[in-house]
N, C-alpha and C positions, 0 to 999 in steps of 0.2 A: 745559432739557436741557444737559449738561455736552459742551462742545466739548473735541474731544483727537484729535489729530495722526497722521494715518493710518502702522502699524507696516507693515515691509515684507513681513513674513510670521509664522505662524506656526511652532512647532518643533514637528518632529515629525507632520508631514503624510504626505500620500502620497508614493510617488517618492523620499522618502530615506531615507538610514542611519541606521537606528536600533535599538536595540540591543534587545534580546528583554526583556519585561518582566520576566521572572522571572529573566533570564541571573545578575545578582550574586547573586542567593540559589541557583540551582544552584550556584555558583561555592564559595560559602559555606558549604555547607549548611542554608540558613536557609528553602529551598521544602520546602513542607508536605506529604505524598505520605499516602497514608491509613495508613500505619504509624504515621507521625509521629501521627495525631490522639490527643490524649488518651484514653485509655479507661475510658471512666464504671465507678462501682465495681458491679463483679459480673461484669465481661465474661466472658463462655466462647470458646471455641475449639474451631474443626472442625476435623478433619483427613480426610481422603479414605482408603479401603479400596480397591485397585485389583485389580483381576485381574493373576493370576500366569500366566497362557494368553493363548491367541492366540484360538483358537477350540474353545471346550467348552462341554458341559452340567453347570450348577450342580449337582451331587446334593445337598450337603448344606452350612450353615453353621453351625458353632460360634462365637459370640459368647461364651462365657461366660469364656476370658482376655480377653477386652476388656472384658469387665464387670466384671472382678474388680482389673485395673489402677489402681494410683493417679490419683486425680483425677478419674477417667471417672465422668459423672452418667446416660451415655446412649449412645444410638447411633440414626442416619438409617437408613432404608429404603425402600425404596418403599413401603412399607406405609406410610409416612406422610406419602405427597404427599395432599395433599385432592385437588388439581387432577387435571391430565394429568403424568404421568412422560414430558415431554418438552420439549426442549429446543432443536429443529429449526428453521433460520432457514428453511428451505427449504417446512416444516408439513408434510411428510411422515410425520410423526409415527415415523421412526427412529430419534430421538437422547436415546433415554432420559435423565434425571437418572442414574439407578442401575438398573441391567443386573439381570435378573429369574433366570428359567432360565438364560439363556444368555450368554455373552460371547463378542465377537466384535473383538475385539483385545488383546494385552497389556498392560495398565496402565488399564483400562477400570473405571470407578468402579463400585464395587457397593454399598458402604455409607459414612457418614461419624460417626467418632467425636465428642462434641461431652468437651470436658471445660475444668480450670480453665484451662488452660496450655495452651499450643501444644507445646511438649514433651511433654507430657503426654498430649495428644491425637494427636502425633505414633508415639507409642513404643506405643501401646495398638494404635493401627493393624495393626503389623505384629504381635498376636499370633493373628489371626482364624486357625481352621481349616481351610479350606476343602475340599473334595472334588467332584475335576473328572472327568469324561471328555472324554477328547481328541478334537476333530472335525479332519476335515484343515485346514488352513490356506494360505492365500496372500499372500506380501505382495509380490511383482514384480508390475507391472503387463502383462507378456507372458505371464508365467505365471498369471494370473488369467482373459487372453485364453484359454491354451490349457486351461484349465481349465473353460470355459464359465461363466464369474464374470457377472451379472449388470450392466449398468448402472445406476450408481445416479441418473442422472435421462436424459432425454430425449436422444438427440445433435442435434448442429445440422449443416447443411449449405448452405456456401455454393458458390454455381456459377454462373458468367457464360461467357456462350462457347459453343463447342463445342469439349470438351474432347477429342473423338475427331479431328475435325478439326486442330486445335492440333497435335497429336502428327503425325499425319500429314503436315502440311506442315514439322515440326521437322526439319532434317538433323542435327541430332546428339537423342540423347536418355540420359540417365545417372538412373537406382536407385540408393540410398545410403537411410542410418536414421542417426538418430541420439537417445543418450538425455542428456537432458537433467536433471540434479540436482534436489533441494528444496530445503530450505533454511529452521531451524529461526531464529524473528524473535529470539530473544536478546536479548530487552526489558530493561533495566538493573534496573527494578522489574518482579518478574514479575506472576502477577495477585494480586488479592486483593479483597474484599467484606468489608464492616462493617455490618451492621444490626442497626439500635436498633429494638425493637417499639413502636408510638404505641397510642392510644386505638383501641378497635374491633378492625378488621383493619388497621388501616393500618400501613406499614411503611418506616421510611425508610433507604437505600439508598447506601454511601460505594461507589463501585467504580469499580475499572480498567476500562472500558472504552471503545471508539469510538463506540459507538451507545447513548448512554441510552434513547432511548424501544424499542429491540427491547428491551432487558435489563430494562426496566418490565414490558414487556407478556408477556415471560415469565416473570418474576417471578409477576406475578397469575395465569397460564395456569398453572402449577405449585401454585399455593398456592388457587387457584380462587374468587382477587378479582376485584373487576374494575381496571383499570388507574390508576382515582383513587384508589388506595389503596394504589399503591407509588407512592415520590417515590426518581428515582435523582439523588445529586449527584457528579460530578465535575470538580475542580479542575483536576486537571493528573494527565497519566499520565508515568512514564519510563518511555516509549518503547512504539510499539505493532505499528508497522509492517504492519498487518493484523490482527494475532493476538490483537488484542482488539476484533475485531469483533461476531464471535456466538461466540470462546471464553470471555467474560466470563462469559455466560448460566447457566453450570453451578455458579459459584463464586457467584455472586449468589444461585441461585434454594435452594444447600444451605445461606449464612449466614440466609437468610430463611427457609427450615423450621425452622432449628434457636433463631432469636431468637421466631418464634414459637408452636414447642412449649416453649419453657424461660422465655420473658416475659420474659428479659435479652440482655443487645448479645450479638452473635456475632459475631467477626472467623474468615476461613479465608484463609490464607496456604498455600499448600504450595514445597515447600524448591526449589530448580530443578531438579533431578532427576527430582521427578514430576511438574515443570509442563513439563520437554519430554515425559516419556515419553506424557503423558496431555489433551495440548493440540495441536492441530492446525499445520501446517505448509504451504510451500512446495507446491504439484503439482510430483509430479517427469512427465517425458513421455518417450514413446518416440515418435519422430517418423520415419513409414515415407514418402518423396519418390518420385516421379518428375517430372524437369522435361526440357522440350522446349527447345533452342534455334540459332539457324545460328551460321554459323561465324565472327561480328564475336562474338558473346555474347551478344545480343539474343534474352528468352527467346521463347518463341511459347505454352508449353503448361505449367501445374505442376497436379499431382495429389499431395496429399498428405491422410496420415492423421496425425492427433494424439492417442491414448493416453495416457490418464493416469493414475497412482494414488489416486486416492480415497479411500480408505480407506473403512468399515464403514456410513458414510450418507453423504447428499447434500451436508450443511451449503452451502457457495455453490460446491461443482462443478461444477453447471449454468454459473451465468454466466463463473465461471472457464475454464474450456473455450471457448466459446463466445469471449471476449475474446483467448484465443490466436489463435483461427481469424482474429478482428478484427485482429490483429497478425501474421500470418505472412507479409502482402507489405511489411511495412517503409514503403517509400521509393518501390517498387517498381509497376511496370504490369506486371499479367501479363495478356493477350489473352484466354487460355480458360485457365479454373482452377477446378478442385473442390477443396474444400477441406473435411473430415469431421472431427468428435471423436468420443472414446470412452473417456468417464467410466466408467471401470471401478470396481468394489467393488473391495477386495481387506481385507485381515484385520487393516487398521494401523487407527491412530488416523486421524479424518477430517480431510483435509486441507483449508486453509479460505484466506483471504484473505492475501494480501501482498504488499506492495509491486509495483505493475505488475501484479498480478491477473487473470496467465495471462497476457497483453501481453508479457514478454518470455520467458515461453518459447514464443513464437508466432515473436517475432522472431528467437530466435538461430535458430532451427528456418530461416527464411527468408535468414538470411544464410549458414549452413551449403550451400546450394543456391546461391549469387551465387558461394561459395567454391569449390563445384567445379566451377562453369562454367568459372573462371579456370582452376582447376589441369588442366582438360580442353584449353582454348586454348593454355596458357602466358601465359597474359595476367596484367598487376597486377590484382589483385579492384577496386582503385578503378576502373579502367577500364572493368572489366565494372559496378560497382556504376553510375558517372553516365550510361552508357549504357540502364541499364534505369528512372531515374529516370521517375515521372510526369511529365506535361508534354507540350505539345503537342497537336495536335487527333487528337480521339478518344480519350488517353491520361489520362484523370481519375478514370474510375471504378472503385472498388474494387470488390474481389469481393462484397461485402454492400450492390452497387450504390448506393454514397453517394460524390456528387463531391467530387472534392480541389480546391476554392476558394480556398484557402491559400498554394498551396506555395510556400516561403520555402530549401528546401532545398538546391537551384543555388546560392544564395547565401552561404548556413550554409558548404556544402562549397569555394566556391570561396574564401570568405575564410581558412579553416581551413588550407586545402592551400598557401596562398600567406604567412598567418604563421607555421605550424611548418614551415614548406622541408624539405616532403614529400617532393618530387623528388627533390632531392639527398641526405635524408637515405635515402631506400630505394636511394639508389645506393652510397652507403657501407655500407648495410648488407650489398648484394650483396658488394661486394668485401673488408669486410671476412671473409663468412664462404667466402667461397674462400679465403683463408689460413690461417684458422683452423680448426684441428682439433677443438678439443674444447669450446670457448665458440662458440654461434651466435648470431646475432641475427634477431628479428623486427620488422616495423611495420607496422601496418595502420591505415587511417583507415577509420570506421565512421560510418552516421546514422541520427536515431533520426527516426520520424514517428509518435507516441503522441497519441490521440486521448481528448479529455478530456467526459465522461458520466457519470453512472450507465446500461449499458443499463436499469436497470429503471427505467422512465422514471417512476414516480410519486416515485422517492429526490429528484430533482431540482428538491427545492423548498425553501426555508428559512424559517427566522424570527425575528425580533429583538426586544429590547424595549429602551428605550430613554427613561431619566427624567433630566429636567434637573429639577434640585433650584433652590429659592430663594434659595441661593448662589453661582447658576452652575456648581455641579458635576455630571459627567454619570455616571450609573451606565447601564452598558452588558450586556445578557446576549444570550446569542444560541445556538441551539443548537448549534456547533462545538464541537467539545472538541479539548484543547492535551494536545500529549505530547511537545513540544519543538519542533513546526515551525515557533514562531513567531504560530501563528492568530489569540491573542489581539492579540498585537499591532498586525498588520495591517491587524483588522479596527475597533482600537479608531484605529488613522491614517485611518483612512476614515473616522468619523464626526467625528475633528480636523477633517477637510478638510471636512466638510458643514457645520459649526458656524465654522468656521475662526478654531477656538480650540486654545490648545494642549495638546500630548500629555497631560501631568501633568493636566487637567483631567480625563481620561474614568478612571473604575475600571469595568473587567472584571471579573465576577464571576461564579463558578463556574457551569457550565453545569449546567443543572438540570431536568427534565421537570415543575418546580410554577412556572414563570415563561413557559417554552418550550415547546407541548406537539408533539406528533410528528416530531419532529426525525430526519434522514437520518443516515444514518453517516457521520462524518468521515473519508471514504475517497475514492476516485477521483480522487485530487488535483484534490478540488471544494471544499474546504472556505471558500476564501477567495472564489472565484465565488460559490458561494452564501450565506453566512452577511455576507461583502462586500456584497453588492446587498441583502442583507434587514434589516441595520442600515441601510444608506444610506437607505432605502425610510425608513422608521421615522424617523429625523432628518428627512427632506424631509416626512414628515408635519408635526412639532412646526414646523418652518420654517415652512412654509407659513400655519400659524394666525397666528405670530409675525408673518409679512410682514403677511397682512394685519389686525392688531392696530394693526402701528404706522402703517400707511398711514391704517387709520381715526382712532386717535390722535391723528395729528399734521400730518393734512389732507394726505397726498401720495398721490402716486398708486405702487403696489403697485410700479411698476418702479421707484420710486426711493428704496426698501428696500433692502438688502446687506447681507450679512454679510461683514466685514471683518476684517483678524488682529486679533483679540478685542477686536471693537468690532463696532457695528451702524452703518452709516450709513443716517442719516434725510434726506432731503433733502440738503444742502448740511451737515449737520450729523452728529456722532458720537458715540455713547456706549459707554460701557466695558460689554462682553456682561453681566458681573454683576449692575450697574445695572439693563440692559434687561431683564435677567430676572424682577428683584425687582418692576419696576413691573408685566411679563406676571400674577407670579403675582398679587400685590396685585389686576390687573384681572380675576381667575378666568380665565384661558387655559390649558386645557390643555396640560400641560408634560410630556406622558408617551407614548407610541404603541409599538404592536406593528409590524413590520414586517411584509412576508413578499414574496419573491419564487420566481418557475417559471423555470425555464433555457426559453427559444423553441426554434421550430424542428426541436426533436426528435422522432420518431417512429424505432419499432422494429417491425417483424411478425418475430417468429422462426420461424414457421410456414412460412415464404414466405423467408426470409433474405434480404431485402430490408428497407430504410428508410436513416433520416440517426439512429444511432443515437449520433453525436457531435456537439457542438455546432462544436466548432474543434480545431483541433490544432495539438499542440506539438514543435519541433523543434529538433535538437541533432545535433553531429559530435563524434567525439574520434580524436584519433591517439595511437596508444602504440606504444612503443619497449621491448625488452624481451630480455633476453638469459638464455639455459638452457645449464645443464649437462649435455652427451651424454650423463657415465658415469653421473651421478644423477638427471636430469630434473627438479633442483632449476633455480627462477629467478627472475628479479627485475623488476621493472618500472623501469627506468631513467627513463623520464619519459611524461609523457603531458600532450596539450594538448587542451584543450576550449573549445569556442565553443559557447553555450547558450539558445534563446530562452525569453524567459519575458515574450514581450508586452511593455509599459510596464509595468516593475518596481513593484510595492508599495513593495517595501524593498529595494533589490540586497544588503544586507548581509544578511540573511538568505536571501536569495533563491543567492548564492553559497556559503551555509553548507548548503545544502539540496542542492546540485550536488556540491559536493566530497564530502558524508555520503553520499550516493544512491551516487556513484561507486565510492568502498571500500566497502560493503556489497555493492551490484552485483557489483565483482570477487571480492569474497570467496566470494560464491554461486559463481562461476565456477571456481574456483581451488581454493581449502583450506576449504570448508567441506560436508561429505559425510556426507550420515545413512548409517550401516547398520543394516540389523536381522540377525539371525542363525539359522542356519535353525530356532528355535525360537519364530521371530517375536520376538523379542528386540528391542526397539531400545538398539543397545550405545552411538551415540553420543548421552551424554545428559546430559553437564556442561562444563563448561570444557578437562576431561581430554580430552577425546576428540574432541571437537567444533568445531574450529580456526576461530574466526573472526579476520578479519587481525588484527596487530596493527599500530600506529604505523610499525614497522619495513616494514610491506608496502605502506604506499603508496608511489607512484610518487617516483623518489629528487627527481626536476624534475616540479612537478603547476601548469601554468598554465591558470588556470579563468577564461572571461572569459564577459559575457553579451553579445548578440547587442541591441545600446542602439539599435540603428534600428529595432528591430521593435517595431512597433503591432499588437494584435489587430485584425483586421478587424469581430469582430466586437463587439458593446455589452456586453463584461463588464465587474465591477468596473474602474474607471479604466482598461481598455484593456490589461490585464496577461494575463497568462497562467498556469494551472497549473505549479506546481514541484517537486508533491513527487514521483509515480514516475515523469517521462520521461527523469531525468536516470541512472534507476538502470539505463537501459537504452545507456548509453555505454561503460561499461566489457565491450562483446561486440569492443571495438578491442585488449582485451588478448587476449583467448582467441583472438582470430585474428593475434595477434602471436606466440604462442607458436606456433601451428598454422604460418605461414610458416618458423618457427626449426628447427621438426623438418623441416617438406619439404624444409630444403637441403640434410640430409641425402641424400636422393635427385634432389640438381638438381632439386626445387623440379617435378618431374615429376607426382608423385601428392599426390593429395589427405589428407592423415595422418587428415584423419574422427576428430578428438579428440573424446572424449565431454565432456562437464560436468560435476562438475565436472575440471576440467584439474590436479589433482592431480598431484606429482612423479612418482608412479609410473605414473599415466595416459600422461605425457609420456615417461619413460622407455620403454615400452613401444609407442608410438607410433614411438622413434626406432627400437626395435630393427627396429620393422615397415616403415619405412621402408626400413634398412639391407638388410636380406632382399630388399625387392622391387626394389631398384639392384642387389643381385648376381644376380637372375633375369631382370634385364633388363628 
C-alpha cells in the first residue's frame, strides 16, 4: 500500500463558492442548447397553425395554400395522432395536441406545417384558410364568474376556527379585493423539440423541458407507444421558470408525429411571438377579503376568496390554486379563517406553472389585508405585520392544520430591521415627504414564509445513478434538469463530499429518462433536496461495498476505513482514491448504483384540507425604499436590503445569485410587466415591444442581499440546506408596498391606496389621483 500525507480538504465540496459548471461557456457561448446540436442531413421543420379566434366553431379548413408553398412536404392534424390528441398534465383529457371543431382560445394550435426549413414552414403556416363562427368569449376572470364559466378542476377549501365567531368577537372588521397580475416566464431560449426516429417505434427526444419523464409519457400517449420507446434528453434549458413544465408536451409530442410520419429528424422552434401567445402563463387572481381584528391589529377572523384565470383546461390549476390558499397567511396566525379558490375557465391560453406556483399570489393577497389593518390603525404595517407573527402557545397552526416547527422569522425580521436602520430610515422618509411636493417616498419591510413540497405527494421522490470508473473518474446522472439554477452543480458537490474527492473529478451528464427512469419535475424548489439525497444515497451505496472491500482486504475492521481528500485511509495507512479504485475494480466490486430517495413526513388529504403537506420552510425579509413621481406615477427603487435563509448553504455563491434573480423577476411581476388581451381576446402583449420585463436599469439603485449563515434546517435534508429557487421571488411584495405607502401620503397616509398588480406607472398615477379626491372629501 502506498503511504501519502493526509490533504486538508477537497475543492469544491459542499458549503462553498463555487462557480456554476457551465457559467464560462454561457459567458462564452460555447453551452450547447438544442438549436446548437447539429442537424443530421434531411432534418424537416414544424411550424404550428394557431387559431385566429378566441372562441368559435371550425366550419371549414383550406390547406391547399399550405400545400402548394415552397418547401412544404406535409401538414399535422389530428387525424394523425395514433394515440390520444392530448396533452393534459392534469388527464383530464381537455388539452388537445390540435383543436378539432372547435377552439377555445386565441392562438390555439390546430394544425402543424412540417417542411425543409423553418422559414419555410413558418411562412406556409400563415396561408391556411380558415372559416369560423364566432361563440361568445371570456377572458377576465370576474367576468367568466358572472358569466357562469365553469371550473376547470375541483375547488379547495381550507377552515380552522369558527369563522362566524371570529368575526363576531372582531371590533373592527374591513372588505377590500384586490387583482393580482400574471406574468409571461420570458425564458431566454424559448421552447423547442428535436426528434430523431430510431428502429421500430422508438423515438428519441432533444427538448426544453422541466419534466422528462411527463414529456415521455406523453409523447407515447399521443403516438400510442408505450413509454420505453420514447427516450427524452435534456442538457441544460435557458431558462424555464415553470413554463416548461407540462408546456413542453405540445412541442415534443408534434416533432415526434411529424419525425415519425416523415422517418427523418424534426426540429419545432416557434418564433416568441407565438410561444407567448400560445404557451401558458402566470394565474393572474381577483382576491375578494374580509378580515376581523381589535384595535392593537391583532387579527381574530379572515375570510377570503381567490379567483383565478385559468384559462380553456386545467393543465396544473388545481394545485396552483390550491398553493395560493397554502400561502395567503404568510407569516401570519389567523385564529378562525376560511379560505376558498376558484379556478375559473375562461377563453385564454391555459395558464400553468411558475415560479412560486400560486404561493405568491396567495401571499401578496395576504399582506394586502396586514396592509389595511395598518392604514385602518394608523399604524406602520411592520408593527401590525410582527404582532400577528406565528409563535407562541396555541399560535402554530396553519389553516391546512400543519404546525409551524420552524419558525426562524422573529429573527430574519429582527436582524433585517436592525442592519438596514428601518427606524430611522422610515422616519426620514416621513419627513422628508412632508416637504416634498411632487417626489414621495416609500419603505416597507416584508416576510416571506414559503413552504417547500410537491403537494402531490408521489412527485416527491428522486433518483440517481452513479459510476466510478477504473480511473477514479465519476460519471454522475440524476433525474433534475439544469436551466441555469445551478442543480448540476450542487448536486455534483454533494457527491465530491461523499467521495471526498475533488470537484473536476465528477462529470454530470445530461438528464435523461434511459438512465433515470420516472423522474419529478424540476420544480417546487425541490430539485436539489431531492435529486441531492438520491445521488448521496447512490455514492453511500458504492461506499459502502468499498468500505467493506477494504476492511476485508486488509484485515481491519470497517470503522477504520475513510474516505479522506482524495485518498482512502486504511488503517493507520493511505492511498491515493484512483489507486484504491483500480485495485476495487481489479477485485470485481461493484462500482456503479442507482440511488433514490422519498421526502418523510409528508402527507396531504385535500378532501379534508387538512395534513403536513410541506416538509420544512423557508424564510426571508427584504426592505425597500422607493421613490414616485405624483404628476407621472413613474418610479424607482432606490435600494433594497434582503436577509435570506436557505438552511446550510450548498453553495452561497449561487445560492445569492438565485436571491438577487428571484428578486428582479419578482418585482418585475409586480411592477412593469402586464399581459393584456383585447376585447377580441387578442393577447396584445406578446414580444419584447410590449411586454416590459425590467431592465438592469430597474433594479434596486443600493441591492444588499445577504444569507441568513446561522440557519440549520432542522430538518435531514441534503446537508442541512434549504430550497432557493421560488421563496426568494417572493421578497420583492416590500417594493409594491413601498410604492403603496408613497401614494398614501398623499392623503396623510390615512387610506389605504389598494394598488392593483401589477403597480404600473399609470396604476400608481391613478391611485394618487384617488387618494388626492378622498383628502379633499375628507
Amino acid at each position: 500500500m502506498n503511504v501519502m500525507q493526509p490533504i486538508e480538504r477537497i475543492r469544491g465540496g459542499v458549503h462553498e463558492n463555487e462557480r456554476h459548471e457551465s457559467g464560462h461557456k454561457h459567458v462564452t457561448g460555447t453551452a450547447e442548447y438544442i438549436d446548437d446540436i447539429p442537424e443530421p442531413a434531411g432534418t424537416l421543420h414544424a411550424y404550428l397553425g394557431l387559431s385566429q379566434r378566441a372562441h368559435a366553431q371550425i366550419l371549414s379548413i383550406d390547406f391547399e395554400p399550405v400545400l402548394s408553398a415552397p418547401g412544404v412536404l406535409g401538414i399535422l392534424t389530428a387525424d394523425d395522432i395514433t394515440g390520444e390528441n392530448d396533452v393534459s398534465p392534469a388527464h383530464k383529457h381537455d388539452d388537445p395536441v390540435f383543436a378539432t371543431d372547435k377552439v377555445e382560445f386565441h392562438g390555439q394550435p390546430i394544425f402543424a406545417v412540417i417542411a425543409e426549413t423553418r422559414d419555410e414552414a413558418r411562412r406556409a403556416a400563415a396561408r391556411v384558410r380558415i372559416d369560423y363562427q364566432d361563440l361568445p368569449h371570456v377572458t377576465d376572470v370576474l367576468e367568466a364568474a358572472a358569466a357562469n364559466y365553469p371550473l376547470v378542476i375541483d375547488p379547495l377549501k381550507l377552515e380552522r376556527g369558527d369563522i362566524a365567531a371570529g368575526f363576531a368577537k372582531a371590533k373592527n372588521i374591513l372588505e377590500g379585493e384586490m387583482r393580482i397580475g400574471g406574468q409571461d416566464h420570458f425564458y431566454l431560449e424559448g421552447h423547442i423539440s428535436f426528434a430523431i426516429p430510431g428502429e421500430d417505434d422508438e423515438i428519441l427526444l432533444y427538448s426544453s423541458t422541466q419534466h422528462p419523464s411527463e414529456t415521455q409519457h406523453m409523447v407515447g400517449q399521443v403516438l400510442g407507444v408505450a413509454s420505453n420507446a420514447v427516450t427524452i434528453n435534456v442538457r441544460r434549458m435557458g431558462g424555464a421558470f415553470g413554463g416548461k413544465e407540462t408546456q413542453a408536451n405540445l412541442f415534443a409530442a408534434v416533432a415526434a408525429l411529424a419525425a415519425r410520419k416523415y422517418r427523418r429528424a424534426v426540429k419545432i422552434r416557434p418564433d416568441r411571438d407565438d410561444d407567448m401567445t400560445a404557451t401558458g402563463k402566470r394565474h393572474d387572481f381577483h382576491v375578494g377579503y374580509k378580515v376581523g381584528f381589535d384595535d392593537d391589529g391583532r387579527i381574530e377572523a379572515v375570510d377570503a376568496t381567490f379567483s383565478a384565470r385559468c384559462g380553456f383546461s386545467a393543465d396544473l390549476s388545481g394545485p396552483v390554486t390550491d398553493r395560493a390558499l397554502f400561502h395567503a397567511d404568510n407569516c401570519y396566525f389567523y385564529p378562525h379563517v376560511r379560505l376558498r379558490s376558484r379556478p375559473l375557465k375562461t377563453n385564454t391560453v391555459s395558464n400553468t406553472a411558475f415560479r412560486g406556483f400560486g404561493g405568491p399570489q396567495g401571499m401578496v393577497g395576504g399582506e394586502r389585508m396586514i396592509e389595511e389593518v395598518a392604514y385602518a390603525l394608523g399604524k406602520d404595517p411592520l408593527e401590525i405585520r410582527k404582532l400577528n407573527f406565528y409563535g407562541g402557545g396555541g399560535r402554530n397552526l396553519t389553516p391546512y392544520h400543519q404546525t409551524v416547527e420552524d419558525n426562524i422569522i422573529g429573527r430574519i425580521i429582527d436582524e433585517l430591521e436592525t442592519s438596514c436602520d428601518y427606524a430611522a430610515r422610515r422616519e426620514a422618509v416621513l419627513a422628508f415627504n412632508r416637504k416634498s411636493q411632487i417626489i414621495k417616498r416609500g419603505i416597507a419591510l416584508t416576510p416571506v414564509k414559503f413552504g417547500i413540497s410537491f403537494t402531490k405527494t408521489e412527485y416527491n421522490q428522486a433518483g440517481a445513478l452513479v459510476h466510478v470508473y477504473a480511473d477514479g473518474s465519476i460519471h454522475l446522472n440524476h433525474g433534475g434538469t439544469e436551466m441555469g439554477q445551478g442543480l448540476y452543480t450542487k448536486v455534483a458537490q454533494v457527491v465530491a463530499d461523499e467521495f471526498q474527492v475533488d470537484l473536476d473529478r465528477i462529470k454530470v451528464t445530461a438528464t435523461t429518462t434511459g438512465k433515470v427512469p420516472n423522474t419529478s419535475a424540476t420544480a417546487a424548489s425541490s430539485g436539489s433536496d431531492l435529486n441531492g439525497m438520491a445521488a448521496a444515497n447512490a455514492a453511500q451505496q458504492i461506499k459502502a461495498r468499498l468500505v467493506t472491500f477494504a476492511a476485508e482486504r486488509w484485515g481491519v475492521s470497517e470503522k477504520d476505513v475513510a474516505f479522506e481528500p482524495n485518498t482512502i485511509r486504511i488503517g493507520a495507512e493511505r492511498m491515493a482514491f484512483s489507486d484504491f479504485i483500480k485495485i476495487a475494480y481489479g477485485s470485481r466490486i461493484q462500482l456503479s448504483a442507482a440511488g433514490y430517495y422519498k421526502t418523510p413526513k409528508i402527507h396531504w388529504n385535500r378532501s379534508e384540507g387538512r395534513g403536513r403537506p410541506f416538509f420544512y420552510y423557508a424564510y426571508g425579509a427584504s426592505c425597500s425604499e422607493v421613490s414616485i413621481d405624483t404628476l407621472t406615477g413613474e418610479y424607482q427603487v432606490d435600494r433594497t436590503d434582503v436577509l435570506h435563509d436557505v438552511g446550510k448553504s450548498l453553495n452561497p455563491a449561487l445560492d445569492i445569485g438565485q436571491v438577487e434573480g428571484a428578486f428582479v423577476q419578482g418585482m418585475g411581476w409586480l411592477t412593469t410587466e402586464e399581459l393584456w388581451w383585447d376585447a377580441k381576446g387578442r393577447l396584445r402583449t406578446h414580444a419584447p415591444s410590449t411586454y416590459k420585463i425590467p431592465l438592469a436599469s430597474d433594479r434596486p439603485r443600493i441591492f444588499n442581499v445577504k444569507l441568513a449563515e446561522w440557519s440549520v434546517n432542522r430538518e435531514e435534508t441534503i446537508r442541512r440546506s434549504k430550497a432557493v429557487g421560488e421563496p426568494p421571488f417572493m421578497l420583492p411584495i416590500s417594493v409594491l408596498e413601498a410604492i403603496s405607502m408613497a401614494a398614501a401620503s398623499v392623503a396623510e397616509y390615512r387610506i389605504a391606496p389598494r394598488l392593483d398588480a401589477p403597480a404600473t406607472p399609470e396604476r400608481v398615477l391613478l391611485a394618487i389621483e384617488r387618494m388626492r379626491r378622498a383628502a379633499r372629501n375628507g
